[in-house]
C-alpha positions, 0 to 999 in steps of 0.5 A: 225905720224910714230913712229921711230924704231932703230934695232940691226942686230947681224948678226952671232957674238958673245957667249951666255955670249957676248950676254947676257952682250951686251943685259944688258948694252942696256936695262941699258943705253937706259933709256926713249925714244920714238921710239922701239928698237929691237935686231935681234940675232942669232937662238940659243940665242933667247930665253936666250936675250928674257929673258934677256930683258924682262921688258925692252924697247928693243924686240926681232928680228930673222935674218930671217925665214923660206919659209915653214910652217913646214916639212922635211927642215933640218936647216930651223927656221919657224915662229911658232919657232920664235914666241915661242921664243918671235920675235916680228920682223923677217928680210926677204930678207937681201942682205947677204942672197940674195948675200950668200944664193940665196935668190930670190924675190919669197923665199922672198915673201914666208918668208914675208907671213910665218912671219905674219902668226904667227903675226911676223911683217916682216922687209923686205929688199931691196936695190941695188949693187954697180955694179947695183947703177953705171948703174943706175937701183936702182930704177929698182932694188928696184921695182922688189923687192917690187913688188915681195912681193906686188903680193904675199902678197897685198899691205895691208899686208905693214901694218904690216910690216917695210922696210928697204933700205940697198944700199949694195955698203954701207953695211960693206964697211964703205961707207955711201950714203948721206943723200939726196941720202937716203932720194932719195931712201926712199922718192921712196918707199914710192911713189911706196906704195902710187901707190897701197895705200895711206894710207899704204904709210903714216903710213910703216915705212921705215929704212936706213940699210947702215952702220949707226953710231953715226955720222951719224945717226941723220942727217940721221933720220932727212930726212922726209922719213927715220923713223929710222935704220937697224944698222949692225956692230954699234949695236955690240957696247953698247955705239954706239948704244945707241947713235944712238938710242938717235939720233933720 
């Protein structure tokens, strides 16, 4: 059986003292729970909110890594940093560094390959807009980013790693999709995976990543394909996410 994994995406929020008082309060409050619980932070408080949690339930996630192994890449954090700084996790190919920064399925590939590497479990991210939702290529769209990293890496490689369905018509925009239409997308991925490998289709954990909170969260996490969340703006909030993190 999968285990669920719930996980804190701070995006660029918050001071080392926010931080650090946020990261206190979650390991306080979670108390026993069986699924993992991570917080992926911002470059420069890594290493403080890895100190912070240690001893506690809670790991250590990156917003995402470098495409290269090392060298002359002004303002790039390679895996090997990442690692010394304690990730267990790292993001790769998030919509916001697809849409802001130009990331391509190929770059992608690239920093899903540098996080393992380094034994960093990459959480790769996937998901359509609104404008490609409406003109029904969601599946289109989510094959041609999976695949990219499927060809790069062999889909053996999905056994350390995690997905996560983010539509991005739902990301910020306080829209949620249905359950039925997450469990629609989800239930997609993993039939794409079991076309390569059954086994790796059975045991990826797949997460929902479009603006998931305490209201919604358990109905979501009860879909049989959904193994838990990527939370964005409700993991800034203590109470919140503690309580999607109890939802499952």
């Amino acid at each position: 059986m999968r285990q669920s994994l719930i996980m804190g995406n701070w995006k660029m929020n918050g001071s080392r003292q926010d931080g650090q008082a946020l990261a206190n309060t979650l390991a306080e409050g979670l108390g026993s729970v069986t699924q993992e619980v991570a917080v992926c932070v911002p470059f420069v408080y890594l290493s403080d909110i890895q100190q912070t949690l240690t001893g506690s339930a809670i790991v250590v996630g990156a917003q995402n890594v470098a495409d290269q192994t090392s060298g002359a890449y002004t303002g790039e954090v390679s895996a090997t940093m990442l690692a010394d700084c304690g990730c267990k996790y790292a993001l790769v190919g998030h919509s916001e560094r697809r849409s802001y920064y130009g990331d391509t399925n190929a770059s992608v590939a690239k920093r899903f390959i540098e996080a393992q590497k380094q034994n960093i479990i990459p959480v790769l991210c996937v998901g359509e807009t609104l404008e490609e939702r409406e003109s029904n290529r969601t599946f289109q769209v989510v094959d041609e980013q999976l695949d990219a990293v499927i060809d790069a890496a062999g889909i053996d490689a999905f056994q350390k790693a995690v997905i996560a369905y983010e539509p991005v018509w739902a990301i910020g925009t306080g829209k949620t999709a249905t359950d039925d239409q997450a469990q629609e997308v989800h239930r997609y991925i993993r039939q794409r995976i079991a076309a390569r490998s059954q086994t790796v289709a059975d045991s990826v954990q797949i997460l929902y990543g479009g603006s998931v909170k305490p209201d919604n969260a358990k109905a979501l996490f009860a879909m049989p394909d959904i193994d838990g969340g990527l939370v964005g703006g409700a993991s800034l909030d203590a109470k919140g996410f503690l309580q999607i993190c109890h939802s499952v």
